[in-house]
Structures are given as C-alpha cells and as structure tokens.
C-alpha positions in Angstrom: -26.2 28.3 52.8 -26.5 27.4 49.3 -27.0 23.4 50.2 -28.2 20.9 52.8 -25.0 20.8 55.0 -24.5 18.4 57.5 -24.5 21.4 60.2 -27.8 22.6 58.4 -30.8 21.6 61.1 -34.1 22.1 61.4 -36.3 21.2 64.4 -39.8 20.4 65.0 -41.5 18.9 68.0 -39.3 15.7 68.7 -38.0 15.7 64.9 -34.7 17.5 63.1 -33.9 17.3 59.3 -30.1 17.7 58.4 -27.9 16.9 55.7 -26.1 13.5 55.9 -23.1 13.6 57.4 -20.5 10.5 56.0 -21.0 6.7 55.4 -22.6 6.2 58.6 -25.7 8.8 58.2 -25.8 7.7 54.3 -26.0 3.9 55.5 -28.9 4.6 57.9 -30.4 6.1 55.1 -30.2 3.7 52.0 -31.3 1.1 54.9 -34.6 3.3 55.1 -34.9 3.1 51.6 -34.2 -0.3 51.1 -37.4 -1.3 53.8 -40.0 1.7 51.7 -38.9 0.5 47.9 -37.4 -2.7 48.2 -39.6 -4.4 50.7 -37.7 -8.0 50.0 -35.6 -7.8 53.1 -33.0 -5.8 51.2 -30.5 -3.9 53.3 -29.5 -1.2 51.0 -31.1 0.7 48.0 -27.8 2.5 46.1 -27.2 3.4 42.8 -25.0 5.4 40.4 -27.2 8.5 41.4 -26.3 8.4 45.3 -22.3 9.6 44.7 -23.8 12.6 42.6 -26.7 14.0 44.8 -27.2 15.6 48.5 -28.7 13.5 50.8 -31.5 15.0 53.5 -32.4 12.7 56.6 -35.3 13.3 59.3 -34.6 11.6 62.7 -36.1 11.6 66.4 -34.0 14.0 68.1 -33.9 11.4 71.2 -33.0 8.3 69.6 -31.5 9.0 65.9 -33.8 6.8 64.5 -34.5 7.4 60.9 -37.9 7.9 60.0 -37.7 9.8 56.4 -35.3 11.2 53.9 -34.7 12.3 50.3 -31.7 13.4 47.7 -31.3 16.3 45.4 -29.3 17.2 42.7 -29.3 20.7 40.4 -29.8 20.5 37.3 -29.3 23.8 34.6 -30.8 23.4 31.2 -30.0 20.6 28.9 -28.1 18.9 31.9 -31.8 17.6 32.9 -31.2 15.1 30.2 -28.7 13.5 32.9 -31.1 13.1 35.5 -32.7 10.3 37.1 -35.6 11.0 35.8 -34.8 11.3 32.4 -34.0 7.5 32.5 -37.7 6.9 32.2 -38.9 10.1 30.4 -38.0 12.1 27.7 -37.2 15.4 29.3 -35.9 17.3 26.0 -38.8 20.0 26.5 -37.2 21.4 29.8 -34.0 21.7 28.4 -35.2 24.7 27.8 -36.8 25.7 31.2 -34.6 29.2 32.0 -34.3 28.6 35.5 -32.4 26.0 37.6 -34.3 23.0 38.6 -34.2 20.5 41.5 -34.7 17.1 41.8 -36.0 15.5 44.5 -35.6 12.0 44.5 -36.4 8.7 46.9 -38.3 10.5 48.9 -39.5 7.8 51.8 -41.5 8.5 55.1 -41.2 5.3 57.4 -44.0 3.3 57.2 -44.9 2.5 61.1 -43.8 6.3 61.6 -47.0 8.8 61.5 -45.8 12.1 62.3 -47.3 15.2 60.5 -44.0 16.9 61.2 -42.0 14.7 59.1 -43.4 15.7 56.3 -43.4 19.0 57.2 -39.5 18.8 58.3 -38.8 17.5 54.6 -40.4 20.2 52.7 -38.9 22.8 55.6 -35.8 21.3 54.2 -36.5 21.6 50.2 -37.9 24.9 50.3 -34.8 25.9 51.7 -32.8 24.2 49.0 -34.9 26.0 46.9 -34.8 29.3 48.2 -31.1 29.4 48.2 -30.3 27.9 44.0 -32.8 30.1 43.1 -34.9 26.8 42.1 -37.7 27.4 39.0 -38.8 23.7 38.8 -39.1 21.1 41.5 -39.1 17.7 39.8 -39.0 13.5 40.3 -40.7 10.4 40.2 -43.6 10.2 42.6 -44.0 6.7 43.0 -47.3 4.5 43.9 -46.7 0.7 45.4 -46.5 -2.0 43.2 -46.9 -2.3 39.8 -50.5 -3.7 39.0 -52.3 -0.3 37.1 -56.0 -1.6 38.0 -55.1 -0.4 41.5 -54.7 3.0 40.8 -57.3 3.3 37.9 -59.2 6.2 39.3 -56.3 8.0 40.7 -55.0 7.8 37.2 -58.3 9.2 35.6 -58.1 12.0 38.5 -54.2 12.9 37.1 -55.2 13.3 33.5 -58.1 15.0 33.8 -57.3 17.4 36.8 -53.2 17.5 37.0 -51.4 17.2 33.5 -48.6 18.9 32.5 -48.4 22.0 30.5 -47.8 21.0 27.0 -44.6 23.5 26.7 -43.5 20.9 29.3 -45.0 17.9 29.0 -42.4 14.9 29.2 -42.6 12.2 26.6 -42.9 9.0 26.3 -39.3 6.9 26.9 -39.8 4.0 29.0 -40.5 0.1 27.6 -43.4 -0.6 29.5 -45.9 2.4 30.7 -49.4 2.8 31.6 -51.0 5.9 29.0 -53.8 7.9 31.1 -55.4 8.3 27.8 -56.3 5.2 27.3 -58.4 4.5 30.8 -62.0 5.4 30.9 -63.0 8.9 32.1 -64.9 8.3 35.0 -63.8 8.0 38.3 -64.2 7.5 42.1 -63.5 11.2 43.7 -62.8 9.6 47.1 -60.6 6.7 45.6 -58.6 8.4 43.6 -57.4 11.3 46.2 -57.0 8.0 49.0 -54.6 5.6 46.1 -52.1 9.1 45.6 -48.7 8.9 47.4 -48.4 11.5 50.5 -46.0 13.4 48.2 -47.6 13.7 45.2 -50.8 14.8 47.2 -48.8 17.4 48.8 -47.3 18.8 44.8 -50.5 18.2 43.8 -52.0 20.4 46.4 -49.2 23.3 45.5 -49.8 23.3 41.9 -47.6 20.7 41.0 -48.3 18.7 37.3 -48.1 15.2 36.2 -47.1 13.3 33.0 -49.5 11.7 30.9 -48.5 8.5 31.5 -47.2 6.2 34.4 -43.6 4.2 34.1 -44.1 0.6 35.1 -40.5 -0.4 37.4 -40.3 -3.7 37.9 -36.6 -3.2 39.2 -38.2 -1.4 42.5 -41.8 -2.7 42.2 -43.2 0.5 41.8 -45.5 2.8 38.9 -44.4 6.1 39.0 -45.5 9.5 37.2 -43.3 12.1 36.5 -43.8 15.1 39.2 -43.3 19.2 38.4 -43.6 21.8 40.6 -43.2 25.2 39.7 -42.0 27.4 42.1 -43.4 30.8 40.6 -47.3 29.3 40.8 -46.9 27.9 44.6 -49.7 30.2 46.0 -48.5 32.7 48.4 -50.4 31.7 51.3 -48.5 28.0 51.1 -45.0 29.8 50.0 -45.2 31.5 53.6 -46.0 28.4 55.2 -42.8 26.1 53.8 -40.5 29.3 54.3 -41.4 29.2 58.2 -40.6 25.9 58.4 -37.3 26.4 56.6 -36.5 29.3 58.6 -37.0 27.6 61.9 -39.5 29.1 63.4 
C-alpha cells in the first residue's frame, strides 16, 4: 500500500496506529493537537494544510482514546516550495533533492500518556510511508515549547555544533523573527542540552537526522521550531531493520 489507509493497522502491546478514517477520526485528532500546541483551552488546531495531507492516529486498542498522531504529504522537487515548512524557511536548495520527500508534520504524543510504544507505533507507521514512495528525505518542523530562546540555549549550541545541515541543503533564512545558532556562545551543558530537545528531534537526531542553523520564533502556536532532515540513505542499517519490523508488524 502506497499510503496510510484507514484499513492500514499496526499493533503494539495495547496500542494500534492507522490512517484516519472521516471527520470523526480527523476531529479526535486536531482535538489532540489543539491540547499539545495550543494549550489555551483550544478545541481544534486546523489549517489550510490538513485538506492536503494524510493523517496518522495512535490509539489504545481498548478504549479509542487518542494518545499521538501526525500528517504527511509528498512532495517531488520544486513542489517543496509549497510545503508547510517552506512557510518559514527558504527550501529553494532541495528543489533539487532527486528523490521524493516526506513531510511529517504536527507530530504530538499526549502529554499524561508515557508509552514507549507510541513512539515506536508512529515511526512503524512513517517508515512504512516511506518504504512504499520510495522516500529520500524525511522533513518538518520539530518544535520546542514556548518561545523564550534562553530556555533552550545549550540545546541550541549542541544543534550547531553537532547537528547542522549539509550546506548542499542547508535551508535559508525566511521567517521575520528567528533565533541564529551562530550567534550563541559555544559552550554548553552536555546533559541540558540532550534533556531541552523534543522526543522527535532526539529520535532524527539519533538516526542521522540534520538541523537548520537557526530556530523560527511562532508566536501563532507558541512554539520555536528548527527545521528537521532525515535522510533515508544514511539511517544506519542496524536502526533501518528496527523501524521496518515495526512497520511490518511483527
């Protein structure tokens, strides 16, 4: 199966991930999102990118209740420049990336929800989006809380010096208000920094995965975000195996 599918499941311990099926399933969703980015006892989170992009939900098998879930939408060359997050970053370089390219976007984990499968269950899900477009690039926003930068200082020190982006793809500077890495000191806490990054951006960080040299300030969602690659040739083979059991089930 080329996409997510509704009838496309995949179980672990009490958890399945599957592809939204209707309003109801996509409600149940945006009302996650609305509680992990919104946080101002907003019901929803929508926009103009949610008609356009397949939507991946993680549940309790028991109850329904939804405790993660993403979107993704292909991209092929210059239509990058269309993406999300091309809003916020100038993306023109990987218009010329010669493979397809995912992104993967609102990514939210519940927060009274502590499951290692969850996270396992969503990347299950990806690698088999993946897998079947013939994916080169994994890409988003990977977004820390709030939008005060002194927070994050080291963790932004560790991104620069340890995690930047290749320059061939290195995604320029669009947004109004940003945070450059360059211009925080060079030292930094080891043990800070790793405990400030997102559980997503830990887990492309930990497959490879490349950052931009700045952060975006959002003040519409409350949130600093990087941009996040990931690409697929240069996951080590050890983790590749790992993700691919997981999206085959077993």
């Amino acid at each position: 199966m080329d996409g997510i599918g509704a009838t496309t499941v995949l179980v672990k311990g009490r958890l399945r991930a599957r592809g939204a099926d209707g309003a109801g399933d996509l409600d149940r969703l945006l009302a996650l999102r609305a509680l992990c980015f919104r946080g101002d006892g907003a019901l929803s989170d929508r926009d103009d990118f949610d008609a356009l992009c397949e939507h991946v939900l993680i549940e309790e098998v028991e109850t329904g209740t939804v405790v993660g879930g993403f979107r993704l939408r292909l991209y092929h060359g210059a239509a990058v420049l269309g993406s999300y997050s091309a809003q916020y970053y100038g993306l023109d370089r990987l218009s010329g990336f010669g493979a397809p390219m995912l992104e993967l976007g609102r990514f939210c984990l519940h927060p009274d929800w502590h499951d290692a499968d969850t996270l396992r269950l969503a990347w299950g899900a990806i690698t088999r989006r993946v897998d079947g477009a013939g994916v080169g690039l994994l890409f988003g926003c990977s977004s820390f809380a709030g939008c005060e930068a002194a927070r994050y200082r080291d963790a932004f020190a560790l991104l620069r010096q340890r995690h930047g982006a290749p320059e061939g793809w290195r995604p320029g500077v669009k947004a109004g208000e940003v945070v450059r890495f360059g211009d925080l000191p060079d030292g930094f806490d080891r043990l800070l920094a790793l405990k400030a990054l997102p559980a997503l951006l830990r887990t492309y960080l930990g497959m490879g995965g490349w950052v931009s040299d700045h952060a975006v300030v959002d003040r519409g969602l409350g949130t600093l975000h990087v941009f996040t690659g990931l690409e697929i040739g240069r996951v080590p083979a050890g983790r590749a195996r790992l993700l691919r059991a997981v999206a085959s089930g077993t």
